[in-house]
N, C-alpha and C positions, 0 to 999 in steps of 0.2 A: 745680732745680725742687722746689720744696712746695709740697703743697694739705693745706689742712687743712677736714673737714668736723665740723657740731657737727651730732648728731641730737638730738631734743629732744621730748617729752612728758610723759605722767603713765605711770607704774608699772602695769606691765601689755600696753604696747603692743608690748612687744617691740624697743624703743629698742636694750637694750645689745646685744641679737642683732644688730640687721642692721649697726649698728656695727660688732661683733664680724667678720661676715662679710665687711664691704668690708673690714676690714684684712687677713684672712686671704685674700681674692682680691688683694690687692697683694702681700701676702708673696710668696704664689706666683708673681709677675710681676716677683719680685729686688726690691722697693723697698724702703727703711729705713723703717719703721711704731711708728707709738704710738697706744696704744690706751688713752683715759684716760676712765673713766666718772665716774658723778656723780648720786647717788640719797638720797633723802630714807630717812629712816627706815621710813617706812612698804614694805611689800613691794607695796603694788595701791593704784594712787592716785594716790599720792603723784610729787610732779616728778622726773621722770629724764633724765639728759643723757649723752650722751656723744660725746668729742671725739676724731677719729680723724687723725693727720697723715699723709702719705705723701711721702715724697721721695726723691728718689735719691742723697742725699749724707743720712750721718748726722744725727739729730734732734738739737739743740741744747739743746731743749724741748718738751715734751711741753704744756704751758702755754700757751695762746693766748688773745688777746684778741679778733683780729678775723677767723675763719674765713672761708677761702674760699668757702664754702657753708654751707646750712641746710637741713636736711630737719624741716619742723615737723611735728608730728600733732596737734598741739591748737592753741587759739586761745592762752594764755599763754603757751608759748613762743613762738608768731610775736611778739609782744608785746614778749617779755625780748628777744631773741635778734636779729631783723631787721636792727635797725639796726647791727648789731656786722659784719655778711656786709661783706668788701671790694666796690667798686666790678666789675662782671663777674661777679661769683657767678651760682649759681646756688641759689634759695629753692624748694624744693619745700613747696605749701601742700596739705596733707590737706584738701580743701575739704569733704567728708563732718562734719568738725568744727569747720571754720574759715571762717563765712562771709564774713569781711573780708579783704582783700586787703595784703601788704606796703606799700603806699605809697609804692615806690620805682623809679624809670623808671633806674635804674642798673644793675640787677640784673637777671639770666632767672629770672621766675616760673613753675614748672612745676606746675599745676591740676592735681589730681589727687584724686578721690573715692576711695581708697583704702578706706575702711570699707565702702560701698557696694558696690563691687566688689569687694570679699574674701566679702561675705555673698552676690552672683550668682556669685561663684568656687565656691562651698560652703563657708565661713567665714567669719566675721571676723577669727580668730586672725589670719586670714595678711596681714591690714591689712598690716604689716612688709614684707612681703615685696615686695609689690607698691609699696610708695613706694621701698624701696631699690633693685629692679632701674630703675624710673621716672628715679629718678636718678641709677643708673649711667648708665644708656643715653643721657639727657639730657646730662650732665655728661662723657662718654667718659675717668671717672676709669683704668677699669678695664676688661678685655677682657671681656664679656658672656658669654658661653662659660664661663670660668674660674671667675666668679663663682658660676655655674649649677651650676658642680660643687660649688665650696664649697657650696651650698646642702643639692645634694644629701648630701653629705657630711654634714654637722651633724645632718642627720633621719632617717641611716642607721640609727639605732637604735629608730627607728620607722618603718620601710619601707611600714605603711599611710597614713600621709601625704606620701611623699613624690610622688606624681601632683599631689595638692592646692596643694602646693608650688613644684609646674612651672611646671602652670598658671597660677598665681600669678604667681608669676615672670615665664612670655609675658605675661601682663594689663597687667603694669606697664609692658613693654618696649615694647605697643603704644600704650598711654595717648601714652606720650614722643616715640614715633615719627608721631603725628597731631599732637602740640601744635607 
């Protein structure tokens, strides 16, 4: 078994975090992981991707053309990116930023106003958060719980966000579990 996921936006969103964070919830759950990002020069703004593999036999390549998945947060990367998802993926669309839809009856699109709902969460920041746990829970990449701890974990060093975080986190997982 491999699945490989491509997260994908502009500079800023918190792309290579929650990237970051599904690889290190599969670490923790034994599986072989890469973790390969992918950013313009610019620090805010500018396109940011990152490609995350998970398998349970060693990675051959970290290099992928056609991810199993997509979690877009903007409308160009659905754009670049869409049509690359294998057949049965799953496409999580930020619809807060993306009011056009993938186009593709092959795929599970997973709706999701993450922007929107990070600012009723009490941020925006945590847009990331809430499309990652969204499609964890969607996608059953990885144990929900686990992940939860990663989370918590990463923000440890700033223990007054990490409620916001939670939160966050429940938002996304109910989004998923009504779609």
């Amino acid at each position: 078994m491999q699945t490989e996921i491509k997260f994908a936006g502009f500079g800023g969103q918190g792309i290579l975090l929650s990237a970051k964070l599904l690889a290190y919830a599969a670490m923790k759950q034994g599986f072989f992981v890469a973790w390969v990002p992918s950013y313009g020069p610019e620090m805010r703004g500018g396109t940011a991707y990152c490609t995350v593999v998970i398998g349970d036999k060693r990675i051959g390549s970290p290099i992928i053309k056609n991810p199993s998945h997509l979690v877009a947060m903007n409308r160009p990367s659905l754009e670049k990116f869409a049509d690359d998802v294998k057949p049965g993926g799953v496409i999580l669309i930020n619809s807060s930023l993306i009011p056009t839809r993938s186009g593709r009856d092959d795929i599970i699109e997973l709706i999701v106003p993450a922007n929107e709902t990070a600012i009723e969460t009490g941020s925006v920041k945590c847009a990331n958060i809430i499309a990652l746990s969204a499609f964890a829970a969607k996608s059953k990449i990885v144990d929900l719980d686990l992940l939860k701890e990663c989370v918590k974990s990463e923000f440890s060093a700033k223990p007054k966000i990490i409620p916001l975080n939670m939160k966050a986190f429940d938002e996304g997982v109910n989004i998923a579990n009504k779609s």
